[in-house]
Backbone as CSV, one residue per row, in Angstrom:
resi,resn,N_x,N_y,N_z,CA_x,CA_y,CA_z,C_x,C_y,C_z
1,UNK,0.842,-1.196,0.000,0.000,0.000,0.000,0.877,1.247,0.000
2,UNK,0.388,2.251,-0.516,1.199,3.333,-0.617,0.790,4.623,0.355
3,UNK,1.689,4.792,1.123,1.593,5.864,2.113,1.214,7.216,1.827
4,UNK,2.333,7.348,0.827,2.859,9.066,0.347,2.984,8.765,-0.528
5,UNK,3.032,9.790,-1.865,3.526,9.483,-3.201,3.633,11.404,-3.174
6,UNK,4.763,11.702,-4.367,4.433,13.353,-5.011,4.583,12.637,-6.444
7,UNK,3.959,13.768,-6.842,3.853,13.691,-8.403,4.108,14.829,-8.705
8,UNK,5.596,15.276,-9.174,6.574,16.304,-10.435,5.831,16.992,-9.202
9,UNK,6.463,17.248,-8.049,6.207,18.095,-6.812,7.803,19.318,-7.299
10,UNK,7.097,20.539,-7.088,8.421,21.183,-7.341,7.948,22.448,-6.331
11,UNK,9.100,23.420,-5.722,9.106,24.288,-4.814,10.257,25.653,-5.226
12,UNK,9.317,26.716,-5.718,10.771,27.870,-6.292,10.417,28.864,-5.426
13,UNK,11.704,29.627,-5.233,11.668,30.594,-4.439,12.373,31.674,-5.331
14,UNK,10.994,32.806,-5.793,11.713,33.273,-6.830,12.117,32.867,-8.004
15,UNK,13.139,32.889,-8.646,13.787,32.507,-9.546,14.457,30.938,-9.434
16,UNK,14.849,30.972,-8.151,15.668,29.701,-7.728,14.299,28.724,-7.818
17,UNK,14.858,27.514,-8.673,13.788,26.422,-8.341,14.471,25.263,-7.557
18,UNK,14.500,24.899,-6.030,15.011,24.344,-5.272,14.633,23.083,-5.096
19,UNK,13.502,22.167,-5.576,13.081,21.303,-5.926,12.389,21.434,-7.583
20,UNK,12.838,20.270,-8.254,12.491,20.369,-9.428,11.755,19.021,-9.628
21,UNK,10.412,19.314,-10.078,9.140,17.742,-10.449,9.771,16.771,-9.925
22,UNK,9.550,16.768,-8.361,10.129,15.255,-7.711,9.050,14.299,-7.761
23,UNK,9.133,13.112,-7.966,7.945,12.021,-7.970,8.755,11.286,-7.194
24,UNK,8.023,10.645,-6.231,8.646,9.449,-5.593,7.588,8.480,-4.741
25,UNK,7.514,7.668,-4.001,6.830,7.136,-3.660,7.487,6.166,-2.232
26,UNK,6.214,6.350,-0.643,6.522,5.749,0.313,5.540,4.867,0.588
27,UNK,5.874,3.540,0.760,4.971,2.282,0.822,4.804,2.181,2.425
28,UNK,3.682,1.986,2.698,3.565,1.248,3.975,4.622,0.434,4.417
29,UNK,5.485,0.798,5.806,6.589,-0.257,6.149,7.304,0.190,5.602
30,UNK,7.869,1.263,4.688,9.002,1.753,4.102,9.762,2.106,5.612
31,UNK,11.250,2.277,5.182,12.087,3.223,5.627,12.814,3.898,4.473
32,UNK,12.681,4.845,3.895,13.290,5.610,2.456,13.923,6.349,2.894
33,UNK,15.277,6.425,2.705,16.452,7.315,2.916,16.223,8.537,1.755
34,UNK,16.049,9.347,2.289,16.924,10.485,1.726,17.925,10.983,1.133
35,UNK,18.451,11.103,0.748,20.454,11.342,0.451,20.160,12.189,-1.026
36,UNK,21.652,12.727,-0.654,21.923,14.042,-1.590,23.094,14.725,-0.535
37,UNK,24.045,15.188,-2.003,24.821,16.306,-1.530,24.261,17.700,-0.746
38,UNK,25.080,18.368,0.055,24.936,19.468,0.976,24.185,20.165,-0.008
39,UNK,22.718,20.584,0.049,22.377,21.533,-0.727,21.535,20.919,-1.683
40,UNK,21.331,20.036,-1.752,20.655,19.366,-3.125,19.254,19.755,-3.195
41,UNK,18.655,20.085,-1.541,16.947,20.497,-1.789,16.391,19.571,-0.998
42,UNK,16.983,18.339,0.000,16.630,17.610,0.682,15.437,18.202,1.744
43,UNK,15.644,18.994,2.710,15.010,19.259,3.782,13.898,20.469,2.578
44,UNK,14.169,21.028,1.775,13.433,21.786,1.094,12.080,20.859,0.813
45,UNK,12.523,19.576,0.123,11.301,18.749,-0.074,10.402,18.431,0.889
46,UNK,10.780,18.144,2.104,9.930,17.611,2.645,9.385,18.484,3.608
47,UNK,10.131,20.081,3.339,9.258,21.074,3.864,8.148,21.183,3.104
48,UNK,8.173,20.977,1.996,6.701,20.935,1.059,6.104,19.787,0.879
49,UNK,6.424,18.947,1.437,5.395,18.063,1.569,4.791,17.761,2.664
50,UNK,5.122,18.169,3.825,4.895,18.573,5.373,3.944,19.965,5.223
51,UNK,3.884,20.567,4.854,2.604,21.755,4.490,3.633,23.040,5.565
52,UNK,4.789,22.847,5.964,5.657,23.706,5.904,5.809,24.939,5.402
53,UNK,6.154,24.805,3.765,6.683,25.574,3.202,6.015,24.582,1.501
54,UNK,4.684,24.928,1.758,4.036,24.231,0.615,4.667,24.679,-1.038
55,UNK,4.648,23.749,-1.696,5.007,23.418,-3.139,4.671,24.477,-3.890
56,UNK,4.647,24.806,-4.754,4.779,25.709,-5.889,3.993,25.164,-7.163
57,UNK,3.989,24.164,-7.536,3.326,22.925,-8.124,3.514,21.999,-8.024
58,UNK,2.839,20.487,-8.662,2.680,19.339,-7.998,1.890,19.331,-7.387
59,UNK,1.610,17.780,-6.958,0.539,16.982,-6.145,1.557,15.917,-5.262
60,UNK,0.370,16.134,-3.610,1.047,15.286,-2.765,0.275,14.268,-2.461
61,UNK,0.249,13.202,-2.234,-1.141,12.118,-1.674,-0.274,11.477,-0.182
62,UNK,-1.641,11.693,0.881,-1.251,10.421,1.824,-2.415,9.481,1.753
63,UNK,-1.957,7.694,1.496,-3.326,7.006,1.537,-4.190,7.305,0.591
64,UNK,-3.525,8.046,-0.780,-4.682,8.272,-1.683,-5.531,9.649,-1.634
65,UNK,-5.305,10.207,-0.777,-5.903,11.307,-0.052,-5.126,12.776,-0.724
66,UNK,-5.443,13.595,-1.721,-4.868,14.600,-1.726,-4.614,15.702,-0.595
67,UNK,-3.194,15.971,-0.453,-3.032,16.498,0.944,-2.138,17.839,0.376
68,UNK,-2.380,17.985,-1.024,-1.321,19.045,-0.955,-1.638,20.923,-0.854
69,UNK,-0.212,20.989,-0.210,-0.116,22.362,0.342,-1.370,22.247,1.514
70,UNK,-1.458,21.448,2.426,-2.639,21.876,3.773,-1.278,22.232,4.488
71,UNK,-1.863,22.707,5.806,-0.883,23.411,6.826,-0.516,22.136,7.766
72,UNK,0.693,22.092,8.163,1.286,21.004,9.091,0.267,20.449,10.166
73,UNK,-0.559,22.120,10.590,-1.296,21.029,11.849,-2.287,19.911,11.418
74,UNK,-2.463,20.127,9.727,-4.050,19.549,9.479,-3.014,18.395,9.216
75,UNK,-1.664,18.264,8.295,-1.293,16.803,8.078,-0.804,16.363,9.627
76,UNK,-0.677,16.490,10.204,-0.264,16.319,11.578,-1.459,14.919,12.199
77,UNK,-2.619,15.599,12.200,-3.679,14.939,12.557,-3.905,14.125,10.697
78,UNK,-3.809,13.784,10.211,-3.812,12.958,9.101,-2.840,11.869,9.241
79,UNK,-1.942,12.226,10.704,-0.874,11.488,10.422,0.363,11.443,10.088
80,UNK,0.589,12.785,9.323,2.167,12.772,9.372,3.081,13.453,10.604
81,UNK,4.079,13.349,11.158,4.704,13.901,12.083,6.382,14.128,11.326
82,UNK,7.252,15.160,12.273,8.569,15.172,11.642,9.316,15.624,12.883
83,UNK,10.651,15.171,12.790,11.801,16.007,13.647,11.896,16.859,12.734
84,UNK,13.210,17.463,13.325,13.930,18.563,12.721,15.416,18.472,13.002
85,UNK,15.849,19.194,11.548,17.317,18.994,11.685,17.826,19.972,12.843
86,UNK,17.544,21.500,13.449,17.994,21.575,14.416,16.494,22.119,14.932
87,UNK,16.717,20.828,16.512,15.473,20.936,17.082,15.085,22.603,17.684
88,UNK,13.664,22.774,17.521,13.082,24.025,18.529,12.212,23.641,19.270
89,UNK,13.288,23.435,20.968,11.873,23.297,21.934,11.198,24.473,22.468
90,UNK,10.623,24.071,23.052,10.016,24.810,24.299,10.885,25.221,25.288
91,UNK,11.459,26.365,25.469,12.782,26.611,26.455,12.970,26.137,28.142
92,UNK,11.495,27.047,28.142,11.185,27.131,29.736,9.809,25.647,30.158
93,UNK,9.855,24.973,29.063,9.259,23.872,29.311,10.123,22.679,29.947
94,UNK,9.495,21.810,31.036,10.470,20.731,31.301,10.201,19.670,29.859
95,UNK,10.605,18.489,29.761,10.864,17.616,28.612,9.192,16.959,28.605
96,UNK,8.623,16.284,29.635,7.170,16.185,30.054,6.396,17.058,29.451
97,UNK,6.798,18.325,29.677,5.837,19.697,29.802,5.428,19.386,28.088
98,UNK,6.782,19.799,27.249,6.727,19.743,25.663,6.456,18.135,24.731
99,UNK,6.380,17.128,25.819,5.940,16.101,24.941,4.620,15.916,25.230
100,UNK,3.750,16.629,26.119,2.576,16.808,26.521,1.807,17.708,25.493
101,UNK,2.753,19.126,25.104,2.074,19.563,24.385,1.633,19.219,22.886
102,UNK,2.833,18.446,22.537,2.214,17.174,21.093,1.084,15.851,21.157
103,UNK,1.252,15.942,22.383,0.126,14.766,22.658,-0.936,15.069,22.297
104,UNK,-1.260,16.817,23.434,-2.626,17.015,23.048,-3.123,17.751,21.745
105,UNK,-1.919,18.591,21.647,-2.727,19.189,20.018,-2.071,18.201,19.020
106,UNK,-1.791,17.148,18.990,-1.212,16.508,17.913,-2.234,15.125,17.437
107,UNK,-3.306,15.133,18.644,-4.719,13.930,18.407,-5.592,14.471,18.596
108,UNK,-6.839,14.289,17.896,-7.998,14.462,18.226,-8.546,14.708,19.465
109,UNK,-9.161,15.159,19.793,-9.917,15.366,21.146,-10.617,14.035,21.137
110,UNK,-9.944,13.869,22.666,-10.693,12.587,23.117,-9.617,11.228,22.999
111,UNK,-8.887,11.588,22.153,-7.944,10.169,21.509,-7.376,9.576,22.347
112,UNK,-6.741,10.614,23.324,-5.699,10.009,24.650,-6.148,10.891,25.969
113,UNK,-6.558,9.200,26.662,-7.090,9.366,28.174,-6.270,9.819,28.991
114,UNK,-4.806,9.515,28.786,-3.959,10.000,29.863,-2.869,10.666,29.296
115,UNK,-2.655,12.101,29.166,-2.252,12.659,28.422,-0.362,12.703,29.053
116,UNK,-0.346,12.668,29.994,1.033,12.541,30.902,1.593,10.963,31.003
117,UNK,0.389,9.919,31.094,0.917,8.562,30.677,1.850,8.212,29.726
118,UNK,0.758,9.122,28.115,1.182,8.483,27.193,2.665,9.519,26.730
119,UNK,2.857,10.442,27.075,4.069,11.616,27.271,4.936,10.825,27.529
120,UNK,4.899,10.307,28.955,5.532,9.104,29.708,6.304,8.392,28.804
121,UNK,5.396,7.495,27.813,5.732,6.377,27.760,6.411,6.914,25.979
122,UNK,6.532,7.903,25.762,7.193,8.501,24.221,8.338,8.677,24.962
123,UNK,8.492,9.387,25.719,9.927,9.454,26.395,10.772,7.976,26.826
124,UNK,9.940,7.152,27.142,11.050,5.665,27.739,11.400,5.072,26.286
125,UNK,9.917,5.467,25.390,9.869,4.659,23.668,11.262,5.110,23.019
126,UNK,11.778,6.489,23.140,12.759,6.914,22.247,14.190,6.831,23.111
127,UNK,14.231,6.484,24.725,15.324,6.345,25.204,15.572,7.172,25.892
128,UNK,15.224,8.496,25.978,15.449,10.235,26.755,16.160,9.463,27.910
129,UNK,17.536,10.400,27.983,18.496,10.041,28.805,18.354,10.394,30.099
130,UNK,17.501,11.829,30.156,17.239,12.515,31.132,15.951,12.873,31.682
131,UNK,16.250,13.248,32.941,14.660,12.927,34.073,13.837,13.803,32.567
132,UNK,12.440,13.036,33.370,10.988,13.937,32.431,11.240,15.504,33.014
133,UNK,11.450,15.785,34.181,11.230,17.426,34.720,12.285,18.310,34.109
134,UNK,13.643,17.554,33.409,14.530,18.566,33.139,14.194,19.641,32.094
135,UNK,14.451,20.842,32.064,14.152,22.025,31.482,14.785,21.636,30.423
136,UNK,13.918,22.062,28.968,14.691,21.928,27.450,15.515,22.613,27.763
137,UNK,15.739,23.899,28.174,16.923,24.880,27.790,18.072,24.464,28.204
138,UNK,18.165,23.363,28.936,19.308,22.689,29.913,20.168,21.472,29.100
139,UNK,19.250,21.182,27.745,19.504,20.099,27.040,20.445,20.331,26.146
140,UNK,21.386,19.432,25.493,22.662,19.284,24.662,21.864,18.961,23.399
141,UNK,22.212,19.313,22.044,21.674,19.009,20.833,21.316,17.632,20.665
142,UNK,21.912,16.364,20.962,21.656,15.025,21.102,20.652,14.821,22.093
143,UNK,20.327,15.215,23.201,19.221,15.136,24.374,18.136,16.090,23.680
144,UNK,17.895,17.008,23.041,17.032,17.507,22.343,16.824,17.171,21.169
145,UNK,17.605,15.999,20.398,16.816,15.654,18.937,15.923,14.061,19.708
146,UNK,17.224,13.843,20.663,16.055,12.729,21.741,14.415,12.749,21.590
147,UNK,14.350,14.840,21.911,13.090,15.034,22.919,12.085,15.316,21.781
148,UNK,13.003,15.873,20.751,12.066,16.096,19.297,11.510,14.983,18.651
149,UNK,12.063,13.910,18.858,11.834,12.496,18.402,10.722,11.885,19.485
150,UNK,10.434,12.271,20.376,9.421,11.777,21.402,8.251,13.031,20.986
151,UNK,8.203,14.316,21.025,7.436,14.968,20.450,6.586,14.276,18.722
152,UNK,7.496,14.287,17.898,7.084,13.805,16.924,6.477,12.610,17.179
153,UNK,6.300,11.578,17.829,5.915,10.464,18.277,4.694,10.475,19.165
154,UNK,4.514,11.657,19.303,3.288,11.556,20.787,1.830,11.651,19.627
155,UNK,2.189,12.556,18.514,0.707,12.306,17.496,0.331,10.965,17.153
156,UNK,1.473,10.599,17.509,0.742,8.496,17.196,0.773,9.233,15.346
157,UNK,1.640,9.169,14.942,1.700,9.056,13.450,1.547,7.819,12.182
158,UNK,1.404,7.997,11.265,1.540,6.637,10.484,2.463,6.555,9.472
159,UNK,3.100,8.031,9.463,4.235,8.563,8.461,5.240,9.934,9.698
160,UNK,6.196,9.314,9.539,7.358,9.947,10.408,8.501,10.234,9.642
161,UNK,8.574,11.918,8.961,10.147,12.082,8.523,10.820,12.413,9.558
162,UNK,12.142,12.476,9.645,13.223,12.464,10.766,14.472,12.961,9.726
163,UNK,14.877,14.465,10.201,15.757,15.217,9.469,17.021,15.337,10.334
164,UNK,18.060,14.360,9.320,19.305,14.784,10.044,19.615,13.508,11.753
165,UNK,18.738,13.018,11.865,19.122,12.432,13.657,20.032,12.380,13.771
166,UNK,20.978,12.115,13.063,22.475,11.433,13.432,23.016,11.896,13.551
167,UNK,23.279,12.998,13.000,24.565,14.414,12.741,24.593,14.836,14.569
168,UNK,26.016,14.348,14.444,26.948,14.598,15.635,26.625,13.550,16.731
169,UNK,26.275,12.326,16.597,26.407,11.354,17.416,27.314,10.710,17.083
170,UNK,27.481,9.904,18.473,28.871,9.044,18.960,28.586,7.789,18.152
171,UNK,29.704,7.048,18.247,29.508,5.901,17.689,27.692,5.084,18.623
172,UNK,28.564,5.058,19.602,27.367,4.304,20.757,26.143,5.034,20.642
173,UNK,25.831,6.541,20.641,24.732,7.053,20.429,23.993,6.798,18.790
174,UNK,25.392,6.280,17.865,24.464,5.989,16.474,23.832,4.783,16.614
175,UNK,24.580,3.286,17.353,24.233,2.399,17.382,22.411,2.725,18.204
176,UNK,22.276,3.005,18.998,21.443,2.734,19.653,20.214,4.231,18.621
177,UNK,20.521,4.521,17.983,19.513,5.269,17.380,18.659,4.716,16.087
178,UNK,19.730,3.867,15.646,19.426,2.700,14.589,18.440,1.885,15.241
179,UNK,18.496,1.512,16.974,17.660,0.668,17.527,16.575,1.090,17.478
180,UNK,16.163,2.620,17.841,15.238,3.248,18.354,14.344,3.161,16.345
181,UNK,14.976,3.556,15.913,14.656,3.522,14.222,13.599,2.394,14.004
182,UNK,14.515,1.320,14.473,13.683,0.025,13.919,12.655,-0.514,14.990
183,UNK,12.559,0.259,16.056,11.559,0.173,16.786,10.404,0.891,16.482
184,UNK,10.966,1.868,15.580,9.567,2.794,14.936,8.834,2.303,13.931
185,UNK,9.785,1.221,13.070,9.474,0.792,12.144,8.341,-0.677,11.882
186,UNK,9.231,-1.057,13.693,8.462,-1.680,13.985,6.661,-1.868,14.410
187,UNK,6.755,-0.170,14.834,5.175,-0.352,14.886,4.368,0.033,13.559
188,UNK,4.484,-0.245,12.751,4.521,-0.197,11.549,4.267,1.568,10.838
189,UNK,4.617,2.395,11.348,4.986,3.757,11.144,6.009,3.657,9.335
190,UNK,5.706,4.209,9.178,6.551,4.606,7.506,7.326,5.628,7.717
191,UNK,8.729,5.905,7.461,9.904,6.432,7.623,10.384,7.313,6.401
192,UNK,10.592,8.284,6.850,11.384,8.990,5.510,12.180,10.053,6.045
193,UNK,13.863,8.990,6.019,14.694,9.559,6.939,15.716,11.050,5.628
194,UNK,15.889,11.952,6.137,16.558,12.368,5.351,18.031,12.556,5.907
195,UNK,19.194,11.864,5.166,20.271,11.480,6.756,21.822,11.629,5.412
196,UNK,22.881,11.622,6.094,24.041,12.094,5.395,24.893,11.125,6.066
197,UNK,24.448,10.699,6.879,25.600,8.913,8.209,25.371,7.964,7.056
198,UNK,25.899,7.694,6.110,25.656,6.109,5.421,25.585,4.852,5.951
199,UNK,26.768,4.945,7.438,26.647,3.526,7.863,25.032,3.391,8.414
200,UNK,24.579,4.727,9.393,23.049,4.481,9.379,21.915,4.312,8.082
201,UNK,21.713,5.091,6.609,21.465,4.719,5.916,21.175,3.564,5.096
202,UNK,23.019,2.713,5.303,22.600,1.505,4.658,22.111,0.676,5.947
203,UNK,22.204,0.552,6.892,21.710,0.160,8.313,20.217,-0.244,8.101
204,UNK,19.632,0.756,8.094,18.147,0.614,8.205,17.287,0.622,7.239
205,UNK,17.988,1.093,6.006,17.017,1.546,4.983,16.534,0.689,4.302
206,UNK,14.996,0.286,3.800,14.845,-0.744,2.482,15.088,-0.328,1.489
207,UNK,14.972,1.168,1.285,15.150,1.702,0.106,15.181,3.129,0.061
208,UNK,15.696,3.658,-1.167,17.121,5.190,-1.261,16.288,6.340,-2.219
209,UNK,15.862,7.336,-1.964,15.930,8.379,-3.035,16.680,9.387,-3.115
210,UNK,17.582,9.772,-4.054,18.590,10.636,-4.074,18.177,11.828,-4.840
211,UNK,18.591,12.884,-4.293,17.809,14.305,-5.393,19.609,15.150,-5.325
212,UNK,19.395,15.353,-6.282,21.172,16.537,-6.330,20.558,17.539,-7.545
213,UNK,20.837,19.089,-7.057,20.295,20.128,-7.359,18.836,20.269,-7.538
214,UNK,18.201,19.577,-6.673,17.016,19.636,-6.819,16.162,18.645,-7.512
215,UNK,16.615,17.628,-8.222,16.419,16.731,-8.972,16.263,15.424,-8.808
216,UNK,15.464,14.775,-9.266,15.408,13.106,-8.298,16.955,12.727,-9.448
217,UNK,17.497,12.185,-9.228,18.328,11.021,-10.119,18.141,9.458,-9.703
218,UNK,18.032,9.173,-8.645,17.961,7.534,-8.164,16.177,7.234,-7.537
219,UNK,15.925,6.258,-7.585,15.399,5.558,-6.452,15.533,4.401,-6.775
220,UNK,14.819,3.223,-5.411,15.354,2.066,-4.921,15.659,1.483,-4.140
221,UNK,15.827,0.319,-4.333,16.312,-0.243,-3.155,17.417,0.080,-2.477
222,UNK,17.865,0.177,-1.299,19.153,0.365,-0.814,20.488,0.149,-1.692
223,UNK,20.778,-0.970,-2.158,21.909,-1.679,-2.749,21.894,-1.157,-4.345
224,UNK,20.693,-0.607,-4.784,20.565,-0.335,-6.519,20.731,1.087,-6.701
225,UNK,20.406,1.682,-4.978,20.815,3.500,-5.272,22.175,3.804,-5.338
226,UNK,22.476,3.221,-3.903,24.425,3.117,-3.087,25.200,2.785,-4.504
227,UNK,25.017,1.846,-5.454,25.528,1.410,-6.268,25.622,1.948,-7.707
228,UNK,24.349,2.998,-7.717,24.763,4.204,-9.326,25.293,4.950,-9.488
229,UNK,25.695,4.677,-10.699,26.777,5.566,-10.986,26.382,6.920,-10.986
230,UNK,25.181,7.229,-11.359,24.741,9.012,-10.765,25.011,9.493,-9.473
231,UNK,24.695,8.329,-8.819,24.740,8.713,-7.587,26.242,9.111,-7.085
232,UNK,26.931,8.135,-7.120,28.456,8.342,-6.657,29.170,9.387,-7.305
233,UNK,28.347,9.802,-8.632,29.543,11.385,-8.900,28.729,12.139,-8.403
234,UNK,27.547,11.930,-8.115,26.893,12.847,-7.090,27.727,13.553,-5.977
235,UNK,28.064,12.659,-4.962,29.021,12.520,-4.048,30.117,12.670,-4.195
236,UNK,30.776,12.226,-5.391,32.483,12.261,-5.593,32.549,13.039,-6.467
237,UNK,31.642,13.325,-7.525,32.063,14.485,-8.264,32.715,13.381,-10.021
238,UNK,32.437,14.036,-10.632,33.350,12.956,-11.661,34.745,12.516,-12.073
239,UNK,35.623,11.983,-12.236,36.932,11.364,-12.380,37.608,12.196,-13.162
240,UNK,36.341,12.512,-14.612,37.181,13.732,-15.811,38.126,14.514,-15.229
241,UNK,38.783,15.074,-15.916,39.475,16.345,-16.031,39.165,16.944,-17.123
């Protein structure tokens, strides 16, 4: 079944066209990597398909459902949720306080009986290193993509992008984020990581879409993206002189 799909989704700002007619497609149970050089339009895309920083033209579907250009809170409650590459909490909120506040505006009224339970239990789900009462503003960039990742999680989503997690974790903090990954995946949530760590990439991913200058060039399976030749002068640039 198909989660998400765009069809020749494109996003210009001005003159600059920063996504150019991306089509791609996320299956139920996907995990779809992301990848692209610094700049390619990565986080641009899925600001427009997140109702972010809506598209310019194109069509977005979740479930068949035309969803394009609505505002984040309406795909939110449809189901989609996202981190961010650099998280924005709640400053003067403790970690509780701000995964509380996704709980409740992030479900329906009525959806969740115990709104501090289920807070609770997003925080033990993603690992949070630190007590529920500690103040965001007190948190290290890794303890706050933690808390953004339990936020994004409290809408009970059925589609979860996740921008960047990895950037600047330890070895031990990548291993165990890969865990937390496939625990998401496990509840059968659909993934669309946009990530630049390859060893996490090829780690978890079933399958790769690559965009460079804005442009799809690959998709696929893990092993058929990693392995084109677009792709790798993508990355390396070409051999010519």
């Amino acid at each position: 079944m198909i989660a998400l799909e765009t069809r020749n989704l494109t996003k210009q700002f001005g003159g600059l066209t920063a996504v150019n007619a991306v089509s791609m497609t996320l299956y139920q149970g996907d995990v779809l990597g992301l990848i692209g050089p610094n700049g390619a339009g990565k986080t641009t895309f899925i600001n427009a398909l997140s109702g972010l920083n809506p598209p310019t033209s194109g069509t977005v579907k979740m479930f068949g459902e035309e969803t394009t250009g609505l505002p984040p809170d309406r795909m939110c409650r449809k189901g989609l949720s996202r981190t961010f590459q650099i998280p924005s909490p709640f400053p003067k909120m403790t970690a509780i306080e701000s995964v509380m506040t996704a709980t409740i505006f992030g479900n329906g009224p009525g959806l969740i009986q115990d709104p501090v339970k289920h807070s609770r239990e997003m925080l033990e789900f993603v690992e949070f290193p630190m007590s529920e009462n500690v103040i965001s503003e007190q948190l290290n960039t890794v303890q706050l993509k933690r808390l953004d990742l339990a936020r994004a999680l409290a809408s009970n989503p059925k589609i979860l992008f996740m921008d960047e997690m990895a950037s600047g974790l330890s070895e031990g903090e990548l291993t165990d984020i890969m865990r937390i990954i496939r625990k998401i995946s496990a509840k059968g949530i659909s993934i669309l990581m946009v990530e630049h760590i390859m060893q996490l990439i090829m780690a978890v991913c079933n399958r790769l879409l690559c965009i460079q200058f804005g442009t799809k060039i690959a998709e696929g399976t893990t092993q058929e993206v990693a392995n084109d030749p677009k792709v790798t002068k993508a990355y390396l640039g070409s051999a010519e002189t």
